[in-house]
C-alpha positions as CSV (number, residue, x, y, z in Angstrom):
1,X,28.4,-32.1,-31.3
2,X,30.3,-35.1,-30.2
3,X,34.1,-34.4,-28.8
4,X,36.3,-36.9,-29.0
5,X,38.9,-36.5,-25.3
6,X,41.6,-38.5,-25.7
7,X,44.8,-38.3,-23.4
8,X,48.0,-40.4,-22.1
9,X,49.1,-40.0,-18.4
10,X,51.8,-41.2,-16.7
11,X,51.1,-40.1,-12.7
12,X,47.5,-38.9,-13.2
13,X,47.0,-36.0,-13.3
14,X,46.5,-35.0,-17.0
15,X,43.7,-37.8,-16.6
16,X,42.5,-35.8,-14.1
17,X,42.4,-33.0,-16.4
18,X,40.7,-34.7,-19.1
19,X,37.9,-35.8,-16.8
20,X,37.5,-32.6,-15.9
21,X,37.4,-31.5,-19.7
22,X,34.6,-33.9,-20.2
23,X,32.4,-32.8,-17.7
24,X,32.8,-29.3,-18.9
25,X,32.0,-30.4,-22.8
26,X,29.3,-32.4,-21.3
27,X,27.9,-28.9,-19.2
28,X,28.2,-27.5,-22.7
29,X,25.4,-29.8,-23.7
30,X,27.6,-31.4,-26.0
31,X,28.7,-35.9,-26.4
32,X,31.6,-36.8,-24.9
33,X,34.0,-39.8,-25.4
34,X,37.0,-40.4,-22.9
35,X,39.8,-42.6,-24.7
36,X,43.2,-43.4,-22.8
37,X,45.9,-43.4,-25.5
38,X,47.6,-45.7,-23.9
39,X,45.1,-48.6,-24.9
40,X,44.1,-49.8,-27.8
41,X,42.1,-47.5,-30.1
42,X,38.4,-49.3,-30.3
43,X,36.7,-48.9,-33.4
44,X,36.9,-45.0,-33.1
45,X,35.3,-43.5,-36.7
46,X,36.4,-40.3,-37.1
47,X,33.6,-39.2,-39.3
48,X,31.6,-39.5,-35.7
49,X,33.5,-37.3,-34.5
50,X,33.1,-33.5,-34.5
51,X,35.7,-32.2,-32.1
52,X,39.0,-33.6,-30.5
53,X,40.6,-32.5,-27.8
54,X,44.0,-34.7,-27.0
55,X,45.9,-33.9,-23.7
56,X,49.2,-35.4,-22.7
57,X,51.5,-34.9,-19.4
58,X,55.4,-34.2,-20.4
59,X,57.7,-36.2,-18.6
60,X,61.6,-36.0,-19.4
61,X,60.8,-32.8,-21.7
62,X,58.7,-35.2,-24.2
63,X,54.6,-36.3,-24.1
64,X,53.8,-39.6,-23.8
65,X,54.9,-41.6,-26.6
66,X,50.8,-42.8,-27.0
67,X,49.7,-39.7,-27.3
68,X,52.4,-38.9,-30.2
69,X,51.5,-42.5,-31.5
70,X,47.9,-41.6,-31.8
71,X,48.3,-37.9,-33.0
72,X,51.0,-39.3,-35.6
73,X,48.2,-42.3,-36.9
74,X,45.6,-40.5,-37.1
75,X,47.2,-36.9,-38.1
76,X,45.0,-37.0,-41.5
77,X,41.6,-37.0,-39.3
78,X,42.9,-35.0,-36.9
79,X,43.0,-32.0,-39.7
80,X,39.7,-32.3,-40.8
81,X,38.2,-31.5,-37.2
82,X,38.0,-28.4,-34.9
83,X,41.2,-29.8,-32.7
84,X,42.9,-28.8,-29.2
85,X,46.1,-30.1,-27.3
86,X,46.4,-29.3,-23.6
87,X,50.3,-29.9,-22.5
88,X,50.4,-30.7,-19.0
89,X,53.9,-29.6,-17.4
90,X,55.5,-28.4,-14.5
91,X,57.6,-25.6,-16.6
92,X,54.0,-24.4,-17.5
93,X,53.3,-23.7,-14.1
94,X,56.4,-21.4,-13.5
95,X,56.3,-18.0,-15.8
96,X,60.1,-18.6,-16.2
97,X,59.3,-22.0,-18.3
98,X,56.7,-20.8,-20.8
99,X,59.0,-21.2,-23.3
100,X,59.9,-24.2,-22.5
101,X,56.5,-25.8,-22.1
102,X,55.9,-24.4,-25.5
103,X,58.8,-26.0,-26.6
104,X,57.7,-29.4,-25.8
105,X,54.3,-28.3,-27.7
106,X,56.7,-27.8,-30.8
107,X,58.1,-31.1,-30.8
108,X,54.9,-32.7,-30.3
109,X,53.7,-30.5,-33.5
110,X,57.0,-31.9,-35.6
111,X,57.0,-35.1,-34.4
112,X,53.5,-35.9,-35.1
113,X,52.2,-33.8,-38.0
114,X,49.4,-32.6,-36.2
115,X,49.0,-28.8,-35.8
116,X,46.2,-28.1,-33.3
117,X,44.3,-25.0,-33.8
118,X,44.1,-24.5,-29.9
119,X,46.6,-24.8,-27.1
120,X,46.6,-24.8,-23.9
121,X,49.8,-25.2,-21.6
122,X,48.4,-26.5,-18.1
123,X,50.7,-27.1,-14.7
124,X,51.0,-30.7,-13.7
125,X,51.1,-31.8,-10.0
126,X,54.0,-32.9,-7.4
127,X,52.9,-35.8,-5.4
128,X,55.8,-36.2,-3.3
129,X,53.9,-38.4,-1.0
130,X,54.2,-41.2,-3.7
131,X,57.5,-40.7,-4.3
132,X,60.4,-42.1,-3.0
133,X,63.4,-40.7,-1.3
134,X,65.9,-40.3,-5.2
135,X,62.3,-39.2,-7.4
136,X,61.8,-36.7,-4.8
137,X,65.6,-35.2,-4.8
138,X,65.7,-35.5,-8.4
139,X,62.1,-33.7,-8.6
140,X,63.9,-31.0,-6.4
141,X,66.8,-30.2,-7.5
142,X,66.3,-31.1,-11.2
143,X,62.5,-30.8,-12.4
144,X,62.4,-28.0,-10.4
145,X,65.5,-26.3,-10.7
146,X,65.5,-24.2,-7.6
147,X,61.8,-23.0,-8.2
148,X,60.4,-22.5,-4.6
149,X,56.9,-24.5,-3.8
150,X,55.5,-24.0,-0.1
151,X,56.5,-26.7,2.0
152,X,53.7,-27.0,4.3
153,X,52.0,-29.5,2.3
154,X,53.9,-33.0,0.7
155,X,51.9,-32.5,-2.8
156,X,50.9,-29.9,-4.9
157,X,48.9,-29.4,-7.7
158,X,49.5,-26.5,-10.5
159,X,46.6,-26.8,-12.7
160,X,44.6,-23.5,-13.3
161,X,40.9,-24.9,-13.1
162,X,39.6,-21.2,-14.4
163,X,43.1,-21.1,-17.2
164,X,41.3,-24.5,-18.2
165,X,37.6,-23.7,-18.2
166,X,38.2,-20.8,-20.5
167,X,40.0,-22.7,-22.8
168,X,37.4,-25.3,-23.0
169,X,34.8,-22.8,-23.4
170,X,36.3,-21.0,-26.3
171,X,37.4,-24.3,-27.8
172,X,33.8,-25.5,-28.1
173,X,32.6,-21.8,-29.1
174,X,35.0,-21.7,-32.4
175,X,34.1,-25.5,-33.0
176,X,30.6,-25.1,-33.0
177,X,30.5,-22.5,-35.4
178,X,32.2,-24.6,-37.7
């Protein structure tokens, strides 16, 4: 089976996450293809696809516009495949904003067309050490809200490498069965 990975990222992480995803589809025993949204789309055939997988980071409580470009274009494709969106927020890696990292999944959904069959809502990453003084404040006191984060470290990450290797696993599961 060959799975299309394609992903927009604004401070890296969620292309850390799709690396990661590949690797894993590729320990599966299954093709992998890696496409940045954010470039231009280079003869991809969707009838060589048999999977997709599309992850994009939420920044400002929308995805990268990319991603929704891409999702939007090629939304008639996209519903003839086995299909998964991972949604890579901070709210997602606090229990109290779920529902709001699901919320940003729903306006991906209704902005784009595209209805995956899986979802997966992973935690982003602080990296205060590449931040300057206002990002960080604003990263603080807004993104965060008051949500405590150890401060013996300058970054953090939130992703759940097991959360994320389940998913994967069951995604390619159901879409081999196909």
């Amino acid at each position: 089976m060959k799975v299309l990975v394609a992903f927009g990222t604004t401070e890296g992480q969620t292309k850390k996450i799709t690396k990661y995803v590949a690797e894993k589809v590729l320990g599966h025993g299954h093709e992998v293809d890696l496409y940045d949204c954010s470039r231009r789309l280079r003869g991809h055939e969707f009838g060589a696809i048999d999977a997709v997988i599309i992850a994009a980071s939420v920044h400002q409580k929308e995805h990268q516009e990319s991603v929704v470009a891409f999702a939007t274009a090629h939304q008639e494709d996209l519903k003839t495949k086995p299909s998964a969106f991972i949604s890579v927020s901070l709210s997602a890696a606090f229990e109290d904003g779920k529902k709001d990292a699901m919320g940003y999944v729903e306006r991906f959904v209704e902005a784009t067309g595209w209805q995956p069959a899986f979802v997966h809502l992973a935690g982003g990453a602080l990296k205060f050490s590449e931040y300057d003084f206002f990002k960080e404040q604003i990263i603080r006191y807004i993104v965060l809200a008051g949500r405590p984060i150890p401060s013996d470290q300058k970054d953090w990450e939130f992703t759940d490498w097991a959360a994320l290797d389940s998913f994967v696993a069951e995604f390619l599961e159901s879409a081999s069965a196909r």
